[in-house]
C-alpha distance (Angstrom), angle and dihedral (degrees) to the residues before:
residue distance angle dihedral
X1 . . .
X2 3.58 . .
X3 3.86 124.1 .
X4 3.87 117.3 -153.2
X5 3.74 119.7 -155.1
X6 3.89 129.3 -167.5
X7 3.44 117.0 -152.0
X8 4.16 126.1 172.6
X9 4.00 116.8 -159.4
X10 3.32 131.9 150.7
X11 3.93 130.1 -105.7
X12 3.83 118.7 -100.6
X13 3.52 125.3 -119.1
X14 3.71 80.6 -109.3
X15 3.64 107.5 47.2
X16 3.47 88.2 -95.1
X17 4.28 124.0 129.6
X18 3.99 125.1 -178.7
X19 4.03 121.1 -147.7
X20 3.49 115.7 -159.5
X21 3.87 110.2 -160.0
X22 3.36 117.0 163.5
X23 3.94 102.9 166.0
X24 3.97 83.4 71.2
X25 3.60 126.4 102.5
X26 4.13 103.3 -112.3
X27 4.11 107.9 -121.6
X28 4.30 86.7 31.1
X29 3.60 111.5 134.0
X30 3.65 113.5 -126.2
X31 4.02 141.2 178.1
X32 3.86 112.8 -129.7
X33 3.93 124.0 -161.4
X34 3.15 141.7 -161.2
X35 3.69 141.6 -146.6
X36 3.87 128.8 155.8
X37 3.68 116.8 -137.7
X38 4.34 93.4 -158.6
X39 3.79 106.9 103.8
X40 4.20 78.8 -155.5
X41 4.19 85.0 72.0
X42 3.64 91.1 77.1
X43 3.86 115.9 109.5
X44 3.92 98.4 -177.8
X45 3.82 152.4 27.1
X46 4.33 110.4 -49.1
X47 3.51 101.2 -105.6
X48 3.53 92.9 -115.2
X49 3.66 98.7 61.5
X50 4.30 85.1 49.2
X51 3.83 84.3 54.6
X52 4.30 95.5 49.9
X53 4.38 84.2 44.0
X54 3.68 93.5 68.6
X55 3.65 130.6 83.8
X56 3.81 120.6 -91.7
X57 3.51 95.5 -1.1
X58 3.91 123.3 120.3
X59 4.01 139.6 -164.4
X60 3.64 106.8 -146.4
X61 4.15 113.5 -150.7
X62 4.07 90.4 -168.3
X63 4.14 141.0 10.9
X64 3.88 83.8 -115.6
X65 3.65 84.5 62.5
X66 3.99 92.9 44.1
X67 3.97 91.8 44.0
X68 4.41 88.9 52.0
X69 4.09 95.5 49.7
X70 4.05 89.1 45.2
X71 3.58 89.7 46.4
X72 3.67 99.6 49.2
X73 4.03 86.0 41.8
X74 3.67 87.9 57.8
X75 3.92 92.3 44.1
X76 3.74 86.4 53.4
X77 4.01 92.4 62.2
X78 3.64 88.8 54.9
X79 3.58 92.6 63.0
């Protein structure tokens, strides 16, 4: 069984982070992730705006707006 513990620390002037986790059995192998929580962090485009840049691609803000593009695709095959 797996145990999955969530830690928040700060990043070191270094790079460095500690994780305390003293439930764990010392000498266990683990897997440690990472994900920042500053928006700041981010060192390109939001994926989402990539996505809406290319050609023939579309973000959808509703299923009304979903159900009107495939509709009009379909009535453009019956043309």
């Amino acid at each position: 069984m797996s145990t999955i513990v969530q830690i928040t620390t700060t990043v070191r002037d270094d790079g460095s982070i500690e994780v305390r986790a003293p439930g764990l059995t010392p000498g266990r192998q683990v897997t440690v992730s990472i994900a920042t929580t500053d928006e700041e962090q981010r060192t390109g485009p939001h994926m989402l705006d990539a996505v809406a840049a290319l050609k023939g691609h579309h973000i959808f803000t509703s299923a009304e707006e979903v159900d009107t593009f495939i509709r009009g695709e379909r009535d453009a095959w019956d043309q």
